[in-house]
C-alpha positions in Angstrom: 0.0 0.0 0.0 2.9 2.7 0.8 3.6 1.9 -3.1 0.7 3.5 -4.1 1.1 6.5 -2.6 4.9 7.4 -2.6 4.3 9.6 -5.7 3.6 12.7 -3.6 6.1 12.2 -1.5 8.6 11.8 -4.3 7.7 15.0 -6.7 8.0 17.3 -3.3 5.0 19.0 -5.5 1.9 19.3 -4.2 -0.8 20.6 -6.3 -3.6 22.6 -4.7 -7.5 22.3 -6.9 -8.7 25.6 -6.2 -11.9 27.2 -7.7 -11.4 29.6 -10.4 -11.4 33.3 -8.9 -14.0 35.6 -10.3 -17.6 35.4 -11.5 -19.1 33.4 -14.0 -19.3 34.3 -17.3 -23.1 33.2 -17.1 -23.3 35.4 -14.2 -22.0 38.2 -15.8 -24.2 38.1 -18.9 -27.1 37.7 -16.5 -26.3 40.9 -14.6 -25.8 43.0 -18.0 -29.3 41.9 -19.5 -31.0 42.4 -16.0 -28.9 45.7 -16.0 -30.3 46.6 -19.7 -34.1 45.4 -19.1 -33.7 48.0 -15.6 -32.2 51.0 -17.3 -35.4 50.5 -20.3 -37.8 50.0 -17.5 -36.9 53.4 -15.6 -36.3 55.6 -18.8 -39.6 54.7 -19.8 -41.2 55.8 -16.3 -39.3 58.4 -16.1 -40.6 59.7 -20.0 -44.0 58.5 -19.3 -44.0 60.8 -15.8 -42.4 64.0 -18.1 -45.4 63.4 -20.8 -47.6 63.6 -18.7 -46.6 66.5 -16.8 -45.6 68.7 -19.9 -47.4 67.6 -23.1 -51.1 69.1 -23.3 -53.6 66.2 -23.4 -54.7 64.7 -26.5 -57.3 66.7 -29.2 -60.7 63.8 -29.5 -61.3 62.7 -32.6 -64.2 65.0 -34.1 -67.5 62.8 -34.4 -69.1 62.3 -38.0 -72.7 64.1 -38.6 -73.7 60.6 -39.3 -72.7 59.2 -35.7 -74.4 62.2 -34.4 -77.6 61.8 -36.3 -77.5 57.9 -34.6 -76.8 59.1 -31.1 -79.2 61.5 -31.3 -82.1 58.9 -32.6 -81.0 56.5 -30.0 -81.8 58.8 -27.1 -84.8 60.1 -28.6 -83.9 63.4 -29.8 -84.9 64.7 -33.5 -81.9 65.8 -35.6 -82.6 68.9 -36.9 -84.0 69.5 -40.4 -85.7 66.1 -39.8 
């Protein structure tokens, strides 16, 4: 059995198994698309929050004489001319 293991003893070399230092590669790609989907998600908030602070709000549509002619009908109003 001492056979077996006299090859450490005679190299005088011991070699260590240590974990590589530093993140993962994986990790790293990870933490840059998180990063990117983050920075997107604020600048949009933060744009959506300046709209609607400083633009005016949005002009309606103007309604066809033919949509009012239906409203009016349905609620039981005349148009006029009719």
């Amino acid at each position: 059995m001492s056979d077996e293991f006299e090859f450490a003893d005679k190299g005088n070399k011991i070699i260590y198994e240590t974990e590589a230092k530093g993140f993962n590669p994986g990790l790293i790609v990870l933490l840059f698309v998180v990063g990117l989907l983050l920075i997107f998600l604020v600048g949009n908030y933060v744009l959506y929050s300046y709209a609607q602070k400083n633009l005016p709000p949005r002009k309606k549509k103007p309604v066809s004489k033919k949509k009012m002619k239906k409203e009016r009908l349905k609620q039981g109003v005349s148009a006029p001319g009719e």
